[in-house]
mmCIF file of the C-alpha atoms, coordinates in Angstrom:
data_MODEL
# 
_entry.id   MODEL 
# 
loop_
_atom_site.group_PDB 
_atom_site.id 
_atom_site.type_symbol 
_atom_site.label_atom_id 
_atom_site.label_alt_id 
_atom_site.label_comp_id 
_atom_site.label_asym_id 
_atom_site.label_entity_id 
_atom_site.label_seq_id 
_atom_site.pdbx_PDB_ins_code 
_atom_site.Cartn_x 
_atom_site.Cartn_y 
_atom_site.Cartn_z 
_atom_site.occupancy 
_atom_site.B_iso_or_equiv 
_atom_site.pdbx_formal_charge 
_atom_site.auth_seq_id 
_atom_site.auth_comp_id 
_atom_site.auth_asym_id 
_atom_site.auth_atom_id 
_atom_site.pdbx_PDB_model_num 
ATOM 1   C CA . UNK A 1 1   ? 72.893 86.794  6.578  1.00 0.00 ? 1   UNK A CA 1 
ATOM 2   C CA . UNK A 1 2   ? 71.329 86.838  10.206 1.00 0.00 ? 2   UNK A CA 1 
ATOM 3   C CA . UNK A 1 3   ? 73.061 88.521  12.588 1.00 0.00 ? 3   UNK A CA 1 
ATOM 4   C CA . UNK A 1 4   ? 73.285 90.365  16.080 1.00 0.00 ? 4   UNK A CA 1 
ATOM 5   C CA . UNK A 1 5   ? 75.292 91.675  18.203 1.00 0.00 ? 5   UNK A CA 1 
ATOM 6   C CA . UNK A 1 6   ? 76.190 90.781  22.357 1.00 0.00 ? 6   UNK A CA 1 
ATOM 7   C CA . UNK A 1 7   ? 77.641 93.628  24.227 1.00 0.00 ? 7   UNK A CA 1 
ATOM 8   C CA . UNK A 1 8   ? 78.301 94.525  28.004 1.00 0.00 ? 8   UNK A CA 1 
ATOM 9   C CA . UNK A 1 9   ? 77.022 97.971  28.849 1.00 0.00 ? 9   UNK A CA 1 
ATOM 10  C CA . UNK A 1 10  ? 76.150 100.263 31.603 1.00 0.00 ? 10  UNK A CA 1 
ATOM 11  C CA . UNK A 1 11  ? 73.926 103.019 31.575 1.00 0.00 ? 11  UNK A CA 1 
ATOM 12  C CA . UNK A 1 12  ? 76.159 105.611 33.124 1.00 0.00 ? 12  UNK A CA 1 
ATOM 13  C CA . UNK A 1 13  ? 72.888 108.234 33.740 1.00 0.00 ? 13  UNK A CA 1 
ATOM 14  C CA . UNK A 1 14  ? 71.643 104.888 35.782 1.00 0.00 ? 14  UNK A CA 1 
ATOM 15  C CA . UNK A 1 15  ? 75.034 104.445 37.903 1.00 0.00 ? 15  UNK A CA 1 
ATOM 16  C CA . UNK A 1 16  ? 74.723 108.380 38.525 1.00 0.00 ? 16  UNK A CA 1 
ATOM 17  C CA . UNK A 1 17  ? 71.494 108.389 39.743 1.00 0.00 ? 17  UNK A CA 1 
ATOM 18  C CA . UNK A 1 18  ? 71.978 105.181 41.936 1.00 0.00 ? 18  UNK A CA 1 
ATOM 19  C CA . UNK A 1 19  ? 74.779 106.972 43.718 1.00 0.00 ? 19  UNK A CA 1 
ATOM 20  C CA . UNK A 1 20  ? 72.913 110.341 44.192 1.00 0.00 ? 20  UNK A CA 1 
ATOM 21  C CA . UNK A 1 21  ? 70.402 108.245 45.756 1.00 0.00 ? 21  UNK A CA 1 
ATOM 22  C CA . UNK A 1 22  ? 72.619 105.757 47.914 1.00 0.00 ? 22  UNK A CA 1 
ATOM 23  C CA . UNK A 1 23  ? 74.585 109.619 48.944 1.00 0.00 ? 23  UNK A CA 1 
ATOM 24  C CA . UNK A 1 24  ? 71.439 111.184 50.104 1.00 0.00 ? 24  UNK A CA 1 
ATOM 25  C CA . UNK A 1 25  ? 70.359 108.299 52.086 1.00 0.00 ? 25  UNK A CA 1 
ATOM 26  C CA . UNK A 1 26  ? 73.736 108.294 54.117 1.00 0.00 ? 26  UNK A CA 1 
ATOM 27  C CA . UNK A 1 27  ? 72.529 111.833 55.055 1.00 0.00 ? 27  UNK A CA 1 
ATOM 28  C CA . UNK A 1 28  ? 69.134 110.566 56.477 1.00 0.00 ? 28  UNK A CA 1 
ATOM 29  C CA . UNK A 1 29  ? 69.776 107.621 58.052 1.00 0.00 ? 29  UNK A CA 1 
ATOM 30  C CA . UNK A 1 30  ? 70.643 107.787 61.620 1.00 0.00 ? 30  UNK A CA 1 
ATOM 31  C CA . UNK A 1 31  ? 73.078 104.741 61.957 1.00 0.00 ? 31  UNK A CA 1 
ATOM 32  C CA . UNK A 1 32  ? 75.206 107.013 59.568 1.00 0.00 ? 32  UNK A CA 1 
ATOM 33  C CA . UNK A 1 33  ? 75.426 110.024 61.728 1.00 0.00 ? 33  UNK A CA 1 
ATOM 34  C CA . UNK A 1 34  ? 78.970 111.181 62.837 1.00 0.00 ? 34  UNK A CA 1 
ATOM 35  C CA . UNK A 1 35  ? 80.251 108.865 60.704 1.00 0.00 ? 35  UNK A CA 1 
ATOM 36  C CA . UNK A 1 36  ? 81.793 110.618 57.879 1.00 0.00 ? 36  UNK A CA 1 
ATOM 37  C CA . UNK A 1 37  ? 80.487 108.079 55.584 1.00 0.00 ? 37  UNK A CA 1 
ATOM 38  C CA . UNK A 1 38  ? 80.321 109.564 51.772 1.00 0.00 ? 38  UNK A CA 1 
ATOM 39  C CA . UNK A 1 39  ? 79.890 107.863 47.788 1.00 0.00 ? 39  UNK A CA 1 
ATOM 40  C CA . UNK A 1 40  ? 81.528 109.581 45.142 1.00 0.00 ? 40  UNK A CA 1 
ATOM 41  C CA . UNK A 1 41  ? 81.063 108.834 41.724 1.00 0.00 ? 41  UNK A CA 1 
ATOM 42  C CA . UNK A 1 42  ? 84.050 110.130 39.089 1.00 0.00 ? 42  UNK A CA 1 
ATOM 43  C CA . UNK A 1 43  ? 82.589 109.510 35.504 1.00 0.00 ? 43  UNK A CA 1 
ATOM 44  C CA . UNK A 1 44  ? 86.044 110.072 33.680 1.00 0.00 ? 44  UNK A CA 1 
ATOM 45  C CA . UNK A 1 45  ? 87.590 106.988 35.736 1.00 0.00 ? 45  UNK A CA 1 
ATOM 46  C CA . UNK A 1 46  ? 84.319 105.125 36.148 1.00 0.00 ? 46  UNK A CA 1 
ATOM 47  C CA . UNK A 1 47  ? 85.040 104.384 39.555 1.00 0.00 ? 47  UNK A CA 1 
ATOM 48  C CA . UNK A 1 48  ? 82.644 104.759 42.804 1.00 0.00 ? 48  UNK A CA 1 
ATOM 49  C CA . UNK A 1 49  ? 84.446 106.020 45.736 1.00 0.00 ? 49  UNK A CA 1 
ATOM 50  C CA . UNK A 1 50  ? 83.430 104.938 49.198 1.00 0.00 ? 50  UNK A CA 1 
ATOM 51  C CA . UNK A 1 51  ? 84.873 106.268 52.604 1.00 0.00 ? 51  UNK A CA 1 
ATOM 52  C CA . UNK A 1 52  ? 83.702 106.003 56.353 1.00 0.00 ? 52  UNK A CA 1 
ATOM 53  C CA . UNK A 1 53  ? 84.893 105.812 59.808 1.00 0.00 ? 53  UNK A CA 1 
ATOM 54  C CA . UNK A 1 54  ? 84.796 101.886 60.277 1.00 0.00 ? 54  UNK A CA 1 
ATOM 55  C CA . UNK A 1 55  ? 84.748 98.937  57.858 1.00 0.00 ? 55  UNK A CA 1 
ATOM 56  C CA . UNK A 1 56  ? 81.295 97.639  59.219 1.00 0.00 ? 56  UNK A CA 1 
ATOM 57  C CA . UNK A 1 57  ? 79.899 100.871 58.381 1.00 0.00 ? 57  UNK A CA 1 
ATOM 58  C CA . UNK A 1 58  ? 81.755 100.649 55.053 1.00 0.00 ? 58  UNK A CA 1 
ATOM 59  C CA . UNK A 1 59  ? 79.806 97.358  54.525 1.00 0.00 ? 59  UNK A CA 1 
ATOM 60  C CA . UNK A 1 60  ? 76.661 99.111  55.022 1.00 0.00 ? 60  UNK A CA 1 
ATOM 61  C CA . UNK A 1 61  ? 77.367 101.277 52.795 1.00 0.00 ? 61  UNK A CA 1 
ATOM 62  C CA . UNK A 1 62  ? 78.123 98.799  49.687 1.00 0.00 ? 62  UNK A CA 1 
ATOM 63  C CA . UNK A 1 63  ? 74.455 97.281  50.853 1.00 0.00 ? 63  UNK A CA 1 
ATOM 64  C CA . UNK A 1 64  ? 72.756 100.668 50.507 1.00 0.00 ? 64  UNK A CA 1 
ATOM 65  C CA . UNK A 1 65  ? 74.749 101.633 46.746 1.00 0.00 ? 65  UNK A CA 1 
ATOM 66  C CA . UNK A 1 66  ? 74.152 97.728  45.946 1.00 0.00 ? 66  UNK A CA 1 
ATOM 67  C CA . UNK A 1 67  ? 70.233 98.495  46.645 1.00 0.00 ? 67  UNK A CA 1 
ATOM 68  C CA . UNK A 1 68  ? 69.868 101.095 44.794 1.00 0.00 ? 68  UNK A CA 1 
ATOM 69  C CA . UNK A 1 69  ? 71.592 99.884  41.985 1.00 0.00 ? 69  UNK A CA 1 
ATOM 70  C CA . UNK A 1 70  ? 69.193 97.117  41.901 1.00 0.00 ? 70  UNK A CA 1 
ATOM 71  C CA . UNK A 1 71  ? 66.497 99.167  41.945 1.00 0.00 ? 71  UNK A CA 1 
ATOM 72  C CA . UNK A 1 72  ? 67.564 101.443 39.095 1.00 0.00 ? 72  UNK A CA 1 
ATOM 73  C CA . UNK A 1 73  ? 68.421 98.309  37.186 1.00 0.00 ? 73  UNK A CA 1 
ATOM 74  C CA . UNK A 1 74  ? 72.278 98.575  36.745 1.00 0.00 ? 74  UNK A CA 1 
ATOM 75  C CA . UNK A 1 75  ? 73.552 95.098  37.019 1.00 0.00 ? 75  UNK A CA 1 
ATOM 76  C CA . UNK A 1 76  ? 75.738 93.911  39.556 1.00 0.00 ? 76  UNK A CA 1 
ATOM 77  C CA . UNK A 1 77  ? 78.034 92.265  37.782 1.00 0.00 ? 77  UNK A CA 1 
ATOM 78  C CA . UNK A 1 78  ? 79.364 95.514  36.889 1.00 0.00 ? 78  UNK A CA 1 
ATOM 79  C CA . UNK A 1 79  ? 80.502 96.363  40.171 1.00 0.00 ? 79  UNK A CA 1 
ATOM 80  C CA . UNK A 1 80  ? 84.212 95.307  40.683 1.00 0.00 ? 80  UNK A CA 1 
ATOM 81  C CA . UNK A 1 81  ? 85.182 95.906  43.874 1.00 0.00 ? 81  UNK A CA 1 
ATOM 82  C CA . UNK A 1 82  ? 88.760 96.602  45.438 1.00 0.00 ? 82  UNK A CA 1 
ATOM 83  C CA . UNK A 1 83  ? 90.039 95.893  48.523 1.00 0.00 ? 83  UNK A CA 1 
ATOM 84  C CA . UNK A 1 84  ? 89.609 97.991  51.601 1.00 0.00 ? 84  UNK A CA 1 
ATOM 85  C CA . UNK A 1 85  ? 92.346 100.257 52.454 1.00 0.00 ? 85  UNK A CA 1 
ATOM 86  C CA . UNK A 1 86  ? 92.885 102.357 55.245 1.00 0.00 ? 86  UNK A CA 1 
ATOM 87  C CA . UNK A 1 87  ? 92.722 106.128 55.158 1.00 0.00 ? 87  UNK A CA 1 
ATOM 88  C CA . UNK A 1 88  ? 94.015 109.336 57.374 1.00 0.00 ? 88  UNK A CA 1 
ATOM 89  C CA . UNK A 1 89  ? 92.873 108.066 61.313 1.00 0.00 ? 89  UNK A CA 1 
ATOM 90  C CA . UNK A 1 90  ? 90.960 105.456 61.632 1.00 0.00 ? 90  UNK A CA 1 
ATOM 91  C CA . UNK A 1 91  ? 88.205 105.556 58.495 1.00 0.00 ? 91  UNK A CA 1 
ATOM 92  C CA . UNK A 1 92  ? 88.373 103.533 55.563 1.00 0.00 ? 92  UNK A CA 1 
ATOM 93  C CA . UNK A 1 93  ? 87.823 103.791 52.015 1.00 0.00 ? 93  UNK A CA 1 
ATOM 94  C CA . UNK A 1 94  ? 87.200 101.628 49.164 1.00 0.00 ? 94  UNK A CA 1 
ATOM 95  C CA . UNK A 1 95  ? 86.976 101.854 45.438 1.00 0.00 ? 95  UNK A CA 1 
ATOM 96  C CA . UNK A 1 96  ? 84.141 99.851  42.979 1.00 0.00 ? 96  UNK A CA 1 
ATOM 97  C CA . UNK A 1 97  ? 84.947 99.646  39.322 1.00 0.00 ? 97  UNK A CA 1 
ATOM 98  C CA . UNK A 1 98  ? 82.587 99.699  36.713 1.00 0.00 ? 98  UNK A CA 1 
ATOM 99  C CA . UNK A 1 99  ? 83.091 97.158  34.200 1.00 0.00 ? 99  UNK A CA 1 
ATOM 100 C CA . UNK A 1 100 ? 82.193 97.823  30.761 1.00 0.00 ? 100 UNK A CA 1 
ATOM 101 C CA . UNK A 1 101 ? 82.931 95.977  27.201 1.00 0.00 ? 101 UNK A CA 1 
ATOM 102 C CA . UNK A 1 102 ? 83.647 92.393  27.104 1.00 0.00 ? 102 UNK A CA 1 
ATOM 103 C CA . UNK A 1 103 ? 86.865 91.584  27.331 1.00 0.00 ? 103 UNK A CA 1 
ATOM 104 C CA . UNK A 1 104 ? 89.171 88.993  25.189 1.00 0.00 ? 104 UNK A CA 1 
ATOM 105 C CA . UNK A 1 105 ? 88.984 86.489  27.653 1.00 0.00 ? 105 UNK A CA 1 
ATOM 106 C CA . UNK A 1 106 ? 85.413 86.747  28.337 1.00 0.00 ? 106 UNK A CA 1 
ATOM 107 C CA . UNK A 1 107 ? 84.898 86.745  24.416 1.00 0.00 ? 107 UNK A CA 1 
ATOM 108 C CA . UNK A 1 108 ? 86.867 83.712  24.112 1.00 0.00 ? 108 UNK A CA 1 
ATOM 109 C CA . UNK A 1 109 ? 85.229 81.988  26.516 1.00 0.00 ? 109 UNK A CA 1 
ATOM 110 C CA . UNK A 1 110 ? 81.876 82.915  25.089 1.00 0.00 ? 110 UNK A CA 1 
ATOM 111 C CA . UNK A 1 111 ? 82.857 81.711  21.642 1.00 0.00 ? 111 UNK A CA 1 
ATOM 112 C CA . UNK A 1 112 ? 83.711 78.554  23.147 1.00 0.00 ? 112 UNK A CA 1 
ATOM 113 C CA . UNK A 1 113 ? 80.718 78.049  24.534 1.00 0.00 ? 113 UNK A CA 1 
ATOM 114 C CA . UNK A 1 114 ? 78.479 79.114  21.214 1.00 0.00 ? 114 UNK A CA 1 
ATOM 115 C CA . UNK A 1 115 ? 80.433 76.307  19.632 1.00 0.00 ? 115 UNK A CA 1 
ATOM 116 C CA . UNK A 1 116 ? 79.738 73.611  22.303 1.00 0.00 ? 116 UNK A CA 1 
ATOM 117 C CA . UNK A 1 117 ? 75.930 74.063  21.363 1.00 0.00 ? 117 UNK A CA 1 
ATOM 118 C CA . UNK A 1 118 ? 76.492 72.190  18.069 1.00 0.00 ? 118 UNK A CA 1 
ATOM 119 C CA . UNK A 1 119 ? 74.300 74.821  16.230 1.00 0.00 ? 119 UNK A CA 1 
ATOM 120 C CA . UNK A 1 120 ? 74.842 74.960  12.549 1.00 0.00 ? 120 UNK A CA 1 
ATOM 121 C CA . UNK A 1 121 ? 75.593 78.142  11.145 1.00 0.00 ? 121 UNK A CA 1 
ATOM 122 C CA . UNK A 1 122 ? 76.738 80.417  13.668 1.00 0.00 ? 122 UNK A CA 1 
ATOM 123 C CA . UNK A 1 123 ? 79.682 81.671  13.523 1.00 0.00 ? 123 UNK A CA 1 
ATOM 124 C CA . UNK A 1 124 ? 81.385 84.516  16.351 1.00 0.00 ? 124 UNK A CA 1 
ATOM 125 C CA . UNK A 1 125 ? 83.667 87.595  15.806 1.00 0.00 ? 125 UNK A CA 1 
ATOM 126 C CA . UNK A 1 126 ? 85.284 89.559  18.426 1.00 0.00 ? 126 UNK A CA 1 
ATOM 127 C CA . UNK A 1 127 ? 84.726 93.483  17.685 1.00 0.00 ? 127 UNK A CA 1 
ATOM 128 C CA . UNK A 1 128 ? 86.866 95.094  20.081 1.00 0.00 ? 128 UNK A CA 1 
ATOM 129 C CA . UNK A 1 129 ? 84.580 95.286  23.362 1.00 0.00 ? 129 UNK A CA 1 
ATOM 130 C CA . UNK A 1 130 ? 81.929 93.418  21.595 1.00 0.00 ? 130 UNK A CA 1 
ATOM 131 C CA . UNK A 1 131 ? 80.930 90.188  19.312 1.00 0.00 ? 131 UNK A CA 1 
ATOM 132 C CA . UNK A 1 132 ? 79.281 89.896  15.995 1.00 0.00 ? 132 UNK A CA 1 
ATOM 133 C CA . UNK A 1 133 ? 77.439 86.897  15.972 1.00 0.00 ? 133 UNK A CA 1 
ATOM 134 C CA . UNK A 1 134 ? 75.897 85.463  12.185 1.00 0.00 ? 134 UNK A CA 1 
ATOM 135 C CA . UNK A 1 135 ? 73.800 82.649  10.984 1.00 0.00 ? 135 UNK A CA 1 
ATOM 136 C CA . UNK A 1 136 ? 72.325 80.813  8.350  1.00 0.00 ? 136 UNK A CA 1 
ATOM 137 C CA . UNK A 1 137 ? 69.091 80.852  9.831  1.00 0.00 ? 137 UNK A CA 1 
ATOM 138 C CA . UNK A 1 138 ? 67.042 83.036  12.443 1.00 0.00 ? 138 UNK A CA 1 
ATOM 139 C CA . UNK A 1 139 ? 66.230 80.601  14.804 1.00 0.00 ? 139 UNK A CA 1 
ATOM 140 C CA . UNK A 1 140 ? 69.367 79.004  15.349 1.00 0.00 ? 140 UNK A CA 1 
ATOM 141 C CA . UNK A 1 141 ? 70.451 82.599  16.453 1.00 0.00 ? 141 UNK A CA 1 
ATOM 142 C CA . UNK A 1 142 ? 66.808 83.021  19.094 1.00 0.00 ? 142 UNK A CA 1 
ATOM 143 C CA . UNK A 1 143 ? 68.465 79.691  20.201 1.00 0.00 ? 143 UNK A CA 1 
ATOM 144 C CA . UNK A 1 144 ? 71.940 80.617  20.438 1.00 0.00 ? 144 UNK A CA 1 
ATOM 145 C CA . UNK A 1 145 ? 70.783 84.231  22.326 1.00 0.00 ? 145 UNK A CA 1 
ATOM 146 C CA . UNK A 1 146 ? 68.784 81.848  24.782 1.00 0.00 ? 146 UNK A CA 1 
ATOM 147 C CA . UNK A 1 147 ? 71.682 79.652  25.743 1.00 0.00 ? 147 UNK A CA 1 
ATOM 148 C CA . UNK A 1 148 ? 73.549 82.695  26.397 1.00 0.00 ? 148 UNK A CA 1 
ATOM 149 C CA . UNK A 1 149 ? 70.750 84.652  28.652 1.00 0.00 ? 149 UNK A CA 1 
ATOM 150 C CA . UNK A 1 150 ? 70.469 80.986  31.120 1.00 0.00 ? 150 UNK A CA 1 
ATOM 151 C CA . UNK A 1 151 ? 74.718 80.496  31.169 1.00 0.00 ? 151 UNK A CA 1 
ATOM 152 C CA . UNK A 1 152 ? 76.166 82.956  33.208 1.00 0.00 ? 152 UNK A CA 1 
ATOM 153 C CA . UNK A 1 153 ? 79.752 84.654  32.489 1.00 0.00 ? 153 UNK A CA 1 
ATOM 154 C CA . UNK A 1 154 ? 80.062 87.055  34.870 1.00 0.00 ? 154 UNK A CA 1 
ATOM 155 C CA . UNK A 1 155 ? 79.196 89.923  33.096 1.00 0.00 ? 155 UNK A CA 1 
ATOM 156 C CA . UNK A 1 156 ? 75.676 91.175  31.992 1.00 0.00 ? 156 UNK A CA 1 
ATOM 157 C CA . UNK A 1 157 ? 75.093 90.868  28.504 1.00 0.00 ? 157 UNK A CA 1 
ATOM 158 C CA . UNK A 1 158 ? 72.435 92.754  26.134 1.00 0.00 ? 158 UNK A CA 1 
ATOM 159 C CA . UNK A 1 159 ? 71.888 91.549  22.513 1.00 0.00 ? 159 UNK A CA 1 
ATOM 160 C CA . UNK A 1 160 ? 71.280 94.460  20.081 1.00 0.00 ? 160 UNK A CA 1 
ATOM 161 C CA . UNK A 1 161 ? 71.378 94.905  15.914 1.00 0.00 ? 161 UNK A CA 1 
ATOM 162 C CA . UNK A 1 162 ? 69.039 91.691  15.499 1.00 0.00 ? 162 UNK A CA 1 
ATOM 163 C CA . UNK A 1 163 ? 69.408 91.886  11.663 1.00 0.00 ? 163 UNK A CA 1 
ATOM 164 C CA . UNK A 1 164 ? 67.656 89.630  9.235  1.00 0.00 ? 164 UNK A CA 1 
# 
């Protein structure tokens, strides 16, 4: 039986790379100057750590690590970011999640939707951080794979194991 698979993943090497980039360019750029302003990247938590001496400098900063995530084509929608918090004096720090896997909720809510297109066939199953999806025919899963690429959840999604 047809099948594939929809997952939500990052390319971690990507997200490293992004903020090695976004770091050196606080280093360069003269509106940064004197202000303390520095991205850290812990790959055990997955979290992006971002401190400076005001919040509009903060802000700058999310543009510049936004920009070259972009660039190195890490999605967005991966980025969850908490709120800003006050550090020691007057800087500021925030933290930016990466979300990974598709959670329940999300998978629920994109089962939903595969059976509001009426397709014959195609059935869902929720694998942990990912979804199984199986048909009777090929093209009803192209179709199904379309309708999920032009609705948009929230999170980026990739479509691997495209099985016939």
């Amino acid at each position: 039986m047809p099948s594939f698979d929809v997952v939500s993943e990052v390319d971690l090497q990507e997200v490293r790379n992004a903020v090695d980039q976004a770091s050196r360019e606080l280093t360069t750029r003269f509106d940064f100057k004197g202000t303390d302003s520095t991205v850290d990247f812990n790959e055990k938590t997955q979290v992006i750590q971002l401190a400076s001496g005001s919040e509009e400098r903060l802000k700058a900063i999310v543009v510049v690590l936004e920009e070259k995530c972009v660039r190195r084509k890490v999605s967005l929608k991966t980025l969850e970011y908490a709120k800003i918090e006050a550090a020691s004096g007057e800087s500021v720090r925030q933290q930016v999640k990466l979300t990974m896997g598709i959670s329940s909720e999300k998978a629920k809510e994109i089962g939903k939707f595969l059976k509001g297109l009426s397709l014959k066939g195609i059935n869902h199953q929720i694998q942990g951080d990912s979804m199984r999806i199986t048909g009777k025919k090929r093209d009803d899963l192209q179709a199904a794979i379309a309708a999920l690429k032009e609705n948009d959840f929230g999170i980026p999604l990739q479509f691997e194991n495209f099985r016939d």
